[in-house]
C-alpha positions in Angstrom: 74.0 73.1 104.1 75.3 76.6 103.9 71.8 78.0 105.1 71.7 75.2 108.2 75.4 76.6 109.1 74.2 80.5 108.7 70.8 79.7 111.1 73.2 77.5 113.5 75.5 80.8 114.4 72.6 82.8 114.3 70.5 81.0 116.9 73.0 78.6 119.1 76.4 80.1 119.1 76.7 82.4 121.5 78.2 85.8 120.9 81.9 86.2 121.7 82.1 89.6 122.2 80.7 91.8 125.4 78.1 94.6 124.6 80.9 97.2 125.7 83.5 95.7 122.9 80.6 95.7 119.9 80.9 97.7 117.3 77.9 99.2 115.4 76.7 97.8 112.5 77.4 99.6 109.4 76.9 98.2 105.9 80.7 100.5 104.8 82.4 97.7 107.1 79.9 94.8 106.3 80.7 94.9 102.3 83.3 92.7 100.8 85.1 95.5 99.8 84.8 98.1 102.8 86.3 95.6 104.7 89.1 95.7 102.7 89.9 99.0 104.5 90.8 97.4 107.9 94.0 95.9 106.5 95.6 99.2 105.9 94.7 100.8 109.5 97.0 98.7 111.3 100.7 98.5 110.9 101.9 95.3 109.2 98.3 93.9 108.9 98.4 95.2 104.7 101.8 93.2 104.4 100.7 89.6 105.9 97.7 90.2 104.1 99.9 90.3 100.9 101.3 87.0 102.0 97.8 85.6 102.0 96.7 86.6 98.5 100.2 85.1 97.6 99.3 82.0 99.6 95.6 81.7 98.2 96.7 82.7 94.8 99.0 79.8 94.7 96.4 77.3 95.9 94.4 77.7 92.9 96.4 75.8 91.2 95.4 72.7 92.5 91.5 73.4 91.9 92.1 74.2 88.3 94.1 71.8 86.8 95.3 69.6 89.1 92.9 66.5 87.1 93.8 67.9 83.7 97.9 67.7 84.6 97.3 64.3 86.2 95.0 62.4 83.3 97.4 64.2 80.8 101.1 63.5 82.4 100.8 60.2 84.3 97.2 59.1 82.2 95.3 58.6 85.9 91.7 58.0 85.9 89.0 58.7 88.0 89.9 55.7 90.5 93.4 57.1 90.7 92.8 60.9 91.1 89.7 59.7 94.2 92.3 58.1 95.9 95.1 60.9 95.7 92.5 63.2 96.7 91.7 61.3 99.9 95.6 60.9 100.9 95.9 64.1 100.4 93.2 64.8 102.6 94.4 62.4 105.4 97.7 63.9 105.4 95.7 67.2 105.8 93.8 66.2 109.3 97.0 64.6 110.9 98.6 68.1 110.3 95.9 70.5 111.1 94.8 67.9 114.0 98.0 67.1 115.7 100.3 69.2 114.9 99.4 73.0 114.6 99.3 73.0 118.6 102.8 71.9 119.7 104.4 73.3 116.4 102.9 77.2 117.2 103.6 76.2 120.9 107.2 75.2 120.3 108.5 77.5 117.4 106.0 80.6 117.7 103.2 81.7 114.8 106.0 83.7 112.6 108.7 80.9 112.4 105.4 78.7 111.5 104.4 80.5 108.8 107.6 81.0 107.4 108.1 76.9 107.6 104.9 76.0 106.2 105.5 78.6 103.4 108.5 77.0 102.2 107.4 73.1 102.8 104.4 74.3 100.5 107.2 75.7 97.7 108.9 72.5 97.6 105.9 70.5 98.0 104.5 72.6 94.5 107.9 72.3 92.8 107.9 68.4 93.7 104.4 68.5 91.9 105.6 70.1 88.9 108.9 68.2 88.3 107.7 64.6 89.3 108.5 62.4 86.5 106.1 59.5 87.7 102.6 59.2 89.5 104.3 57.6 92.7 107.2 60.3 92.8 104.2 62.8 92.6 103.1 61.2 95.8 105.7 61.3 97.9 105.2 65.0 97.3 101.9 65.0 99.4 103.3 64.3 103.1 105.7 67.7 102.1 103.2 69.6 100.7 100.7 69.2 103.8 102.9 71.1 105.9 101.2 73.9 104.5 98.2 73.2 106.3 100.3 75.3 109.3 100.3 78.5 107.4 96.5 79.6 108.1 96.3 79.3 112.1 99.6 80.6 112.6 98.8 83.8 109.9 95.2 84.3 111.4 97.1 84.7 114.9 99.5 86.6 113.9 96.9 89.2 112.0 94.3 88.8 115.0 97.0 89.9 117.5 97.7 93.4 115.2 93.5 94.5 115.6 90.8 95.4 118.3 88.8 92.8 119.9 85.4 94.8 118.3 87.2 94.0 115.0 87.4 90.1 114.7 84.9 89.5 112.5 86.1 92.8 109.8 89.5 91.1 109.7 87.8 87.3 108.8 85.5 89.3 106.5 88.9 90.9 104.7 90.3 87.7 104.7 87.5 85.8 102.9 87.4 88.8 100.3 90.9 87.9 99.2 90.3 84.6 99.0 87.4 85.7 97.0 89.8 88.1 94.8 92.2 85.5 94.4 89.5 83.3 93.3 88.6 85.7 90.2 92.7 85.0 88.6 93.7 81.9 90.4 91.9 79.6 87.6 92.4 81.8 84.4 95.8 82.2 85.7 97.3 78.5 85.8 94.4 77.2 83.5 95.9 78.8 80.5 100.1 78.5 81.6 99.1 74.8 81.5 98.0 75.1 78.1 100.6 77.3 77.1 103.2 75.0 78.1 101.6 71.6 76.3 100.6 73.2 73.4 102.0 71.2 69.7 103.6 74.2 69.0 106.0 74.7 72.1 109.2 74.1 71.9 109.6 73.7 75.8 107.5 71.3 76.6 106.5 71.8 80.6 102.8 70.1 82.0 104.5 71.0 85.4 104.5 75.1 84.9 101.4 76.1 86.4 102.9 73.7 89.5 106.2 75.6 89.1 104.5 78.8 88.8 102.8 78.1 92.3 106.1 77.4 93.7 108.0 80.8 92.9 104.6 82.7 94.4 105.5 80.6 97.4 109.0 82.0 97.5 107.6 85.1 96.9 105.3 84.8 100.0 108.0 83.7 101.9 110.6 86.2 101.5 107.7 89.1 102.2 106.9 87.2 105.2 110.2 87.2 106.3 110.2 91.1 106.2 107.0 92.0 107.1 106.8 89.9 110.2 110.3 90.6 111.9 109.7 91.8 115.4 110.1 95.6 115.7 113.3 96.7 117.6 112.8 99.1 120.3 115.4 101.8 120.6 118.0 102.0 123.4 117.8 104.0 126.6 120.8 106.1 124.7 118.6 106.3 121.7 115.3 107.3 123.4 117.4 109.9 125.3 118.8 111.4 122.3 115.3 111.5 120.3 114.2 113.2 123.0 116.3 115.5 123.2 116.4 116.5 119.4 112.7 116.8 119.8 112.3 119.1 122.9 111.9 122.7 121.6 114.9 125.2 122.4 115.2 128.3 124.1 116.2 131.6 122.0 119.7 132.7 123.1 120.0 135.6 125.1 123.0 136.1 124.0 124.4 139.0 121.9 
């Protein structure tokens, strides 16, 4: 299926980009890691980046051990864990289908962000605490708002890059994913162990949930920063820069 998507773009999409706004092809840029160095050539790009490995890192959670913490707190089976999956999914589509539009239209890409970032904190910590299998549920509606995080972070990076480097930025975004993909599992795999193990005295299944949560906060607060709008300097102030920086004439004066 991947190869039928690869020869699908190759042969029937047509190209988005004019011949004038092409860049050559270089294999530096093409690399997983050489695109990397796109994210530190524009102002701001490096810091929403380092929301998304915060944002990706914390997703991981759900991939590795989101059936172990289910079968081992609230003793779901297969039947159980299929249909949470697919709620979870429906949720998913009636956010990223109906409400990513007005939301971005109404509120703008960095109040977005910052929203779905904290709906997907609460939604992990919900995860983590739940006591039951149905409170763990009504965790999923407030947990989907995160769905809103990636369009309104890809627009907000896109808008901070050249139009001949799209496709470097999606190719810098798919190697943190990638990065975040090499500690995500080992990361939450073994704080849920930690945290059920005979020996502990603090008895948590919920930390690698809770663990998510604070990288949330974490995202959400550099977010905050990193995508405040930059405030241009008075008429007063630009007048006064310039006149600090104009060079000055030697006195003549004895």
């Amino acid at each position: 299926m991947t190869l039928l998507n690869a020869l699908y773009g190759l042969f029937v999409l047509p190209e988005s980009l004019s011949r004038a706004r092409r860049r050559a092809f270089a294999w530096r840029r093409a690399n997983p890691v050489g695109s990397l160095r796109l994210l530190r050539s524009h102002p701001d790009l490096l810091g929403i980046a380092s929301v998304s490995f915060l944002y990706y890192l914390a997703h991981h959670v759900l991939a590795s051990v989101f059936i172990l913490y289910a079968g081992y707190r609230y003793g779901w089976g297969e039947t159980t864990v299929g249909l949470t999956l697919a709620a979870v999914g429906i949720c998913n589509i009636a956010v990223q289908g109906g409400l990513v539009h007005p939301v971005v239209a109404r509120f703008g890409e960095r109040r977005t962000l910052l929203v779905a970032l904290f709906f997907g904190a609460v939604g992990f910590a919900i995860y983590g605490l739940a006591p039951t299998g149905t409170a763990f549920w009504l965790g999923t509606p407030v947990f989907s708002v995160i769905k809103l995080y990636s369009p309104a972070a890809q627009g907000l990076m896109t808008q901070r890059v050249g139009s001949s480097e799209q496709g470097q930025l999606q190719g810098a975004n798919s190697s943190i994913m990638g990065i975040t993909g090499l500690f995500g599992p080992v990361l939450f795999t073994l704080t849920f162990a930690s945290f059920i193990g005979a020996r502990r005295t603090w008895h948590l299944p919920g930390a690698p949930f809770l663990l998510a949560a604070a990288l949330m906060l974490v995202a959400v607060t550099l977010a905050w920063r990193v995508t405040r709008p930059r405030r241009e300097p008075s008429s007063a102030g630009r007048r006064q820069a310039a006149e600090l920086s104009a060079p000055r004439r030697p006195s003549t004066s004895r």
